[in-house]
C-alpha positions in Angstrom: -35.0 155.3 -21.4 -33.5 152.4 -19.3 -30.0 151.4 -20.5 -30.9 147.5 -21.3 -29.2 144.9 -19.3 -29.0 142.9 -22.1 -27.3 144.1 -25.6 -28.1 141.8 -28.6 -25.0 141.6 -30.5 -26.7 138.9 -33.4 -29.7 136.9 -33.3 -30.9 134.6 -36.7 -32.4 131.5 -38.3 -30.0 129.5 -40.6 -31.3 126.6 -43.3 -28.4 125.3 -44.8 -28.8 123.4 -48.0 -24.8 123.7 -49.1 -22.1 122.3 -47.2 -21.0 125.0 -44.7 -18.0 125.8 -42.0 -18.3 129.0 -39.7 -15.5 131.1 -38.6 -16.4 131.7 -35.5 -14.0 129.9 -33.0 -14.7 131.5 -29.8 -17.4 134.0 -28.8 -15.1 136.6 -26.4 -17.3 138.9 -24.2 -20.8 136.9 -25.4 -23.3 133.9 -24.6 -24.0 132.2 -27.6 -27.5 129.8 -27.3 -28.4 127.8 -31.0 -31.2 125.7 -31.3 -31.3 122.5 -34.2 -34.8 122.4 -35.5 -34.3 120.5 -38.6 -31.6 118.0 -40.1 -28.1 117.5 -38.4 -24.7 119.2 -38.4 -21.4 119.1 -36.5 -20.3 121.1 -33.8 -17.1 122.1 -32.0 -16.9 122.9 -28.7 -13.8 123.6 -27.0 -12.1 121.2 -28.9 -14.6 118.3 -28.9 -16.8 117.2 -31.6 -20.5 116.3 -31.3 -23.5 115.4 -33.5 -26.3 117.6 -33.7 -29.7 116.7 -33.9 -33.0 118.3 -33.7 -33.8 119.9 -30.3 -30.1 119.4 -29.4 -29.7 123.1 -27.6 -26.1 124.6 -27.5 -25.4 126.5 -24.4 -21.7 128.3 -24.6 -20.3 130.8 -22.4 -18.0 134.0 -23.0 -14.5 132.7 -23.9 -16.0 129.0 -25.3 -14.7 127.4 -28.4 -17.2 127.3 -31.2 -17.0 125.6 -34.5 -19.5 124.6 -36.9 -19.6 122.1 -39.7 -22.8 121.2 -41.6 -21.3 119.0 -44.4 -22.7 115.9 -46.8 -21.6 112.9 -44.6 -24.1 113.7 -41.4 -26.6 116.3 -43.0 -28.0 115.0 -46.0 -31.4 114.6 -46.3 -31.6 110.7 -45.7 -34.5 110.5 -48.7 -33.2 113.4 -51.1 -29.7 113.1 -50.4 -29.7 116.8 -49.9 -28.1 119.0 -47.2 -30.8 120.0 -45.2 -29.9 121.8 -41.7 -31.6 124.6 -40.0 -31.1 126.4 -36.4 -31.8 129.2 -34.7 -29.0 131.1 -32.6 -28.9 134.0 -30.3 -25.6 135.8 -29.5 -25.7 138.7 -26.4 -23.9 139.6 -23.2 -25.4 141.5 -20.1 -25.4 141.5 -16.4 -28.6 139.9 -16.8 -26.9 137.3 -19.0 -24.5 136.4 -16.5 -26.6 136.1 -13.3 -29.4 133.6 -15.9 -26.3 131.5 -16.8 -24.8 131.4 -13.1 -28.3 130.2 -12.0 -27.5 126.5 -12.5 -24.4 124.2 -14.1 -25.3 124.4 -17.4 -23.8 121.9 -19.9 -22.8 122.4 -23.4 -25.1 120.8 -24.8 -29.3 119.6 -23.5 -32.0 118.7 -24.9 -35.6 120.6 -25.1 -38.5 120.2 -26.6 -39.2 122.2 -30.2 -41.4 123.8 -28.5 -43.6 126.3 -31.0 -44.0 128.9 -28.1 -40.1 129.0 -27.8 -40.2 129.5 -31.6 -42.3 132.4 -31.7 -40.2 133.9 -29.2 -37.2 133.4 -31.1 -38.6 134.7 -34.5 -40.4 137.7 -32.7 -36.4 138.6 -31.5 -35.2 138.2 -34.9 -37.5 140.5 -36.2 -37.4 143.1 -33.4 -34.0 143.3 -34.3 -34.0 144.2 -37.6 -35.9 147.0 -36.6 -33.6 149.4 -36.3 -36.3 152.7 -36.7 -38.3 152.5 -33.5 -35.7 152.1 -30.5 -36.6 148.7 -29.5 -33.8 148.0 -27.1 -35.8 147.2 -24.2 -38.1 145.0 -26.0 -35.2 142.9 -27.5 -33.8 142.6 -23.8 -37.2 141.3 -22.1 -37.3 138.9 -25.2 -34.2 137.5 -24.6 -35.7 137.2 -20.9 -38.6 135.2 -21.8 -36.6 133.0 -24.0 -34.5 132.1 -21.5 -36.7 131.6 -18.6 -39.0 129.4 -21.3 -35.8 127.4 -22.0 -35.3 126.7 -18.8 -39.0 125.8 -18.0 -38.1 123.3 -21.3 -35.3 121.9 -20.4 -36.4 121.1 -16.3 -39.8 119.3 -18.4 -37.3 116.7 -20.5 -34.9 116.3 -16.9 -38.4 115.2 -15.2 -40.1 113.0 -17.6 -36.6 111.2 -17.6 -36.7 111.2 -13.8 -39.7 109.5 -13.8 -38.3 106.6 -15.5 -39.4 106.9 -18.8 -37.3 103.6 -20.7 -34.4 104.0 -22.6 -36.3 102.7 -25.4 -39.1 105.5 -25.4 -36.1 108.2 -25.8 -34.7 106.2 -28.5 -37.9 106.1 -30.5 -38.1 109.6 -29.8 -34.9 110.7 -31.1 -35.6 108.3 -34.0 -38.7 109.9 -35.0 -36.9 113.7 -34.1 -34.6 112.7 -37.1 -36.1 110.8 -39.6 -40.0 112.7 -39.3 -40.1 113.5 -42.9 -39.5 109.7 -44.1 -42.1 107.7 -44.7 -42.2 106.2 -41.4 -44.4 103.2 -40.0 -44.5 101.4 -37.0 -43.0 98.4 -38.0 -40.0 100.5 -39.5 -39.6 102.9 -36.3 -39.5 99.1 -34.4 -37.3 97.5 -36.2 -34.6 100.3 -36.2 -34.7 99.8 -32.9 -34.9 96.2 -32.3 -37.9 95.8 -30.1 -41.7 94.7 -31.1 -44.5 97.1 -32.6 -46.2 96.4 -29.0 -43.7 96.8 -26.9 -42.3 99.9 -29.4 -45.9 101.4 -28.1 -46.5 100.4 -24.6 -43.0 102.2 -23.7 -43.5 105.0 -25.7 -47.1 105.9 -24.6 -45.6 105.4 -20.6 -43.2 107.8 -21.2 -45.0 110.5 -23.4 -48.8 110.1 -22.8 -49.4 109.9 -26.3 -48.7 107.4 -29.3 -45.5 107.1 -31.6 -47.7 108.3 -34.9 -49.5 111.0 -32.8 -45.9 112.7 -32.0 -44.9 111.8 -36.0 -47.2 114.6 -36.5 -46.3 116.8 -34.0 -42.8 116.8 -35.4 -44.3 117.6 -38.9 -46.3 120.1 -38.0 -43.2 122.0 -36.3 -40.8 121.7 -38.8 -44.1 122.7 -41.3 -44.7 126.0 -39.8 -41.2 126.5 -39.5 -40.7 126.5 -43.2 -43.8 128.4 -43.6 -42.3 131.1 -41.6 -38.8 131.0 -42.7 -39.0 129.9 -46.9 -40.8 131.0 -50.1 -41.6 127.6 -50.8 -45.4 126.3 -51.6 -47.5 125.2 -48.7 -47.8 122.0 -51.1 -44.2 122.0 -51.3 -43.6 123.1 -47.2 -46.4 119.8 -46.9 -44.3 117.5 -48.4 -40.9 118.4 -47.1 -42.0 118.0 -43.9 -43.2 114.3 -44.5 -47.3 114.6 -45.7 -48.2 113.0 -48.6 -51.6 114.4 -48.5 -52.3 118.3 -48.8 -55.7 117.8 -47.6 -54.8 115.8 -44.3 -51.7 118.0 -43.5 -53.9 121.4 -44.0 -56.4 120.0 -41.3 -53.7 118.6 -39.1 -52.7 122.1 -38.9 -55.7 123.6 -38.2 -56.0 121.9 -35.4 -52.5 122.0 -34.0 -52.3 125.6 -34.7 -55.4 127.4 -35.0 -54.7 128.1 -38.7 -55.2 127.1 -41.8 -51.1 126.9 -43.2 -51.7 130.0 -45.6 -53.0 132.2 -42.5 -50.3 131.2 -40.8 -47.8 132.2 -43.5 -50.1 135.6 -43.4 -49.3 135.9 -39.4 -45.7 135.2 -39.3 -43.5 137.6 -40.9 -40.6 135.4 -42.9 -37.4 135.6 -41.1 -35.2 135.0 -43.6 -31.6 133.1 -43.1 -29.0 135.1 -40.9 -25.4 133.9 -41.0 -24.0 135.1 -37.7 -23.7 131.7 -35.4 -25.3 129.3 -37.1 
C-alpha cells in the first residue's frame, strides 16, 4: 500500500457553549486550517489578536503561533446570551502539504463561503478518521486533497466577486446577515445597522450576489441547520429554531428544497460527528 503523502495528525468539529482557552500555542511540524461556521471567538496568531466570524478561514503554517479564546464578551449568543461557537479544524503535515501551501501567498486569515460541499468533505474526514479498523490512510490523504483544492476554488470565488466591484455595502450586509442569521432579522433592521435605505440595502446587495438579502437569510439558516443536525442530539424542532425559523413547517420545506431532504433524512444520512477538542 502507498505510504500517504499526507498524515493526519487531528481533524474535528468544536461547538462551544462554555467559555474556552486552547493550549495550543504553536503547531511545530504541522498546517493547521479551522473553519468558523457558527458564532464568534478570538484568535491568536503569532502574537496578534483577531475576531472570528463565520466563514472566517484560518490558514497557519508549521512553526505559527496559535491561540484560541472563545469567551462571553464576543461569543454570546446576541438573543440568548449564551456562548455559542462552533468550527471545524484540520491539523496534518506532508510533502503534499507543503507544495498546496507554497502554491500561492496565503494569508492568515480569508474568507470563503460556508460552502455545504466543503462541509461534507470535512465531516466525511472526521469520520474516516475515527476509523481506525479498515486502513484508511489513503482515503484520509485524497480527502484532505479535495478539501483543499475546494478551498481554494472557494476562496478564488469570494477574491472575484470582490473584483468585480461588488460595494462595500453588499459585503457589509453580508457579514451582517453571516452573524446575526438566527435573530429575528428584517429588512428594515439589516438597513438600519448599516445606515443606508431598504432600497438601496437591496439594489447593492442583489448586484453583488445575484440574489436578495432574505433569500441568502435562509441560505445561512439552512447551513448552520444541517450543521446542527449533523453534529447535536438536539430536536429538528429545536435545530429549526436555533438556527432562526419560527415555523417548523416553512423551515422543513425550505430544506427540502435546499437539500434534497426532508431534515430527519438528512439526520439519517449524515453520521453525527460529535465535538473533537484538538485545534478548535
Amino acid at each position: 500500500m502507498k505510504i500517504p503523502e499526507i498524515i493526519v495528525q487531528g481533524v474535528g468539529y468544536s461547538h462551544h457553549t462554555k467559555p474556552y482557552a486552547s493550549s495550543v500555542r504553536n503547531h511545530l511540524d504541522r498546517y493547521l486550517l479551522r473553519l468558523q461556521v457558527q458564532g464568534v471567538c478570538r484568535a491568536i496568531l503569532d502574537g496578534e489578536d483577531h475576531l472570528i466570524r463565520p466563514g472566517d478561514l484560518i490558514l497557519s503554517p508549521p512553526g505559527g503561533g496559535y491561540v484560541l479564546h472563545v469567551e462571553e464578551a464576543c461569543s454570546a449568543d446576541p438573543v440568548s446570551g449564551c456562548i455559542d461557537s462552533g468550527d471545524y479544524h484540520l491539523n496534518c503535515r506532508g510533502e503534499w502539504m507543503r507544495q498546496w501551501w507554497s502554491r500561492s501567498s496565503r494569508s492568515t486569515i480569508v474568507r470563503v463561503p460556508l460552502d455545504e460541499g466543503l462541509l461534507s468533505t470535512w465531516r466525511k474526514l472526521i469520520l474516516e478518521k475515527r476509523n481506525l479498523s479498515d486502513g484508511n490512510e489513503e482515503l484520509q490523504d485524497y480527502l484532505v486533497r479535495v478539501l483543499c483544492l475546494s478551498l481554494d476554488r472557494l476562496i478564488q470565488v469570494e477574491q472575484r466577486q470582490l473584483a468585480r466591484g461588488g460595494s462595500h455595502v453588499a459585503y457589509a450586509i453580508k457579514r451582517y446577515v453571516e452573524q446575526h442569521a438566527t435573530d429575528a432579522l428584517t429588512l428594515e433592521r439589516i438597513a438600519r445597522a448599516l445606515g443606508v435605505s431598504i432600497s438601496g440595502a437591496c439594489h447593492h446587495f442583489k448586484l453583488a450576489f445575484g440574489q436578495s438579502i432574505m433569500h441568502y437569510v435562509v441560505e445561512v439558516r439552512l447551513a448552520i441547520a444541517a450543521e446542527r443536525i449533523a453534529s447535536s442530539g438536539a430536536s429538528l424542532e429545536e435545530v429549526a429554531r436555533a438556527a432562526g425559523f419560527r415555523s417548523y413547517p416553512y423551515f422543513s420545506r425550505a430544506f427540502r428544497r435546499r437539500f434534497g431532504l426532508a431534515p430527519s433524512q438528512y439526520r439519517d444520512s449524515e453520521p453525527a460527528a460529535a465535538p473533537a477538542r484538538f485545534g478548535g
